[in-house]
C-alpha positions as CSV (number, residue, x, y, z in Angstrom):
1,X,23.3,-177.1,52.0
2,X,19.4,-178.1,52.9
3,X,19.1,-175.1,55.3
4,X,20.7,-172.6,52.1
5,X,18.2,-174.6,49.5
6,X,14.9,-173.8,52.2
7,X,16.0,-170.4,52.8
8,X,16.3,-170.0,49.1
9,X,12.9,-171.7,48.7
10,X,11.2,-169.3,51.1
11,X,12.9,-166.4,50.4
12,X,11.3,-167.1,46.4
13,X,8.0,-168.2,47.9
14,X,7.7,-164.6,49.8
15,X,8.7,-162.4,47.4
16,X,6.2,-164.6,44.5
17,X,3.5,-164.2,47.4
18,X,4.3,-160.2,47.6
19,X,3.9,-159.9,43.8
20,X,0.9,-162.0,43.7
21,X,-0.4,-159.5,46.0
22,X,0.5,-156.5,44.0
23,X,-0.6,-157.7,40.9
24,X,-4.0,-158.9,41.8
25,X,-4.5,-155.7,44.0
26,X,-3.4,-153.1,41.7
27,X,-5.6,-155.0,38.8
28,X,-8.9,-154.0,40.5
29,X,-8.1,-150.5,41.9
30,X,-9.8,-149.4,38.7
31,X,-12.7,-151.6,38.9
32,X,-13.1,-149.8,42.5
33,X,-12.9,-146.3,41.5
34,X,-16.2,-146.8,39.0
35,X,-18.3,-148.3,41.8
36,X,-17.5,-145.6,43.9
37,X,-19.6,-147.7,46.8
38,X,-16.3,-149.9,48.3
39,X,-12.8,-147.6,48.7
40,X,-9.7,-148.0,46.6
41,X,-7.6,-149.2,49.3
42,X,-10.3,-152.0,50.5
43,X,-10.9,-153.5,47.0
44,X,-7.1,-153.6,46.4
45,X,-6.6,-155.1,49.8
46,X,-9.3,-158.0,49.3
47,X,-8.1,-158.8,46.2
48,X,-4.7,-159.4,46.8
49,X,-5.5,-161.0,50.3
50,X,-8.0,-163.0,48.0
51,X,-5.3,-164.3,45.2
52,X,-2.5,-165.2,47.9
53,X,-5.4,-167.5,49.7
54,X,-5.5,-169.4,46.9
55,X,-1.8,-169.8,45.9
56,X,-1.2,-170.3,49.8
57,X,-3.6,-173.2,49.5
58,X,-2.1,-174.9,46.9
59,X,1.2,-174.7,48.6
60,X,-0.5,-176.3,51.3
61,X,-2.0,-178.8,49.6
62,X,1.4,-179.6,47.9
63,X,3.4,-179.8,51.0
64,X,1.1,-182.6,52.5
65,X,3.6,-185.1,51.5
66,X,6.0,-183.3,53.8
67,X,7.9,-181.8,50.8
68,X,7.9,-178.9,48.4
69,X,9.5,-179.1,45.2
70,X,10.4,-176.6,43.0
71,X,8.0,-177.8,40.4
72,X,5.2,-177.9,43.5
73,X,6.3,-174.2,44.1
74,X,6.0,-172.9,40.0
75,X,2.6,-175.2,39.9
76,X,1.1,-173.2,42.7
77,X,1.9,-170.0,41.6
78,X,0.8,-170.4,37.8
79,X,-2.3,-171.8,39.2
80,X,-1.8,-175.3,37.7
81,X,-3.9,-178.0,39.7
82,X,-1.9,-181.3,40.4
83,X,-3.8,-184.5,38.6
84,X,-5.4,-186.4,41.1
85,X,-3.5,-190.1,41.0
């Protein structure tokens, strides 16, 4: 049952991280074709690689304790800070 629930953990993680990806890349494509001085394909590239860094941080940052929750995992992607204790 823990090896399904990680698995199932991962498997959400990845596909989150892929459409974190996608939405911050395809969000600047636009931005990149009126400055005309960086390519599409770059800008989209560095922005996605730029928005998973952070949510990749925060899962790391979460995951100190040794453990991931679910509510770690939802925190991280909607970009929620944890309160310092």
């Amino acid at each position: 049952m823990l090896r399904r629930t990680t698995m199932k953990k991962a498997t959400d993680i990845a596909q989150r991280i892929l459409a974190t990806f996608l939405t911050s890349a395809l969000g600047i494509i636009g931005g990149a074709s009126l400055l005309g001085d960086i390519s599409m394909v770059k800008a989209a590239a560095l922005a996605g690689f730029a928005a998973v860094a952070q949510v990749v941080e925060r899962l790391a940052r979460a995951s100190l304790d040794g453990k991931l929750t679910s509510a770690e995992i939802n925190e991280a992607f909607l970009g929620k800070a944890k309160p310092e204790e």
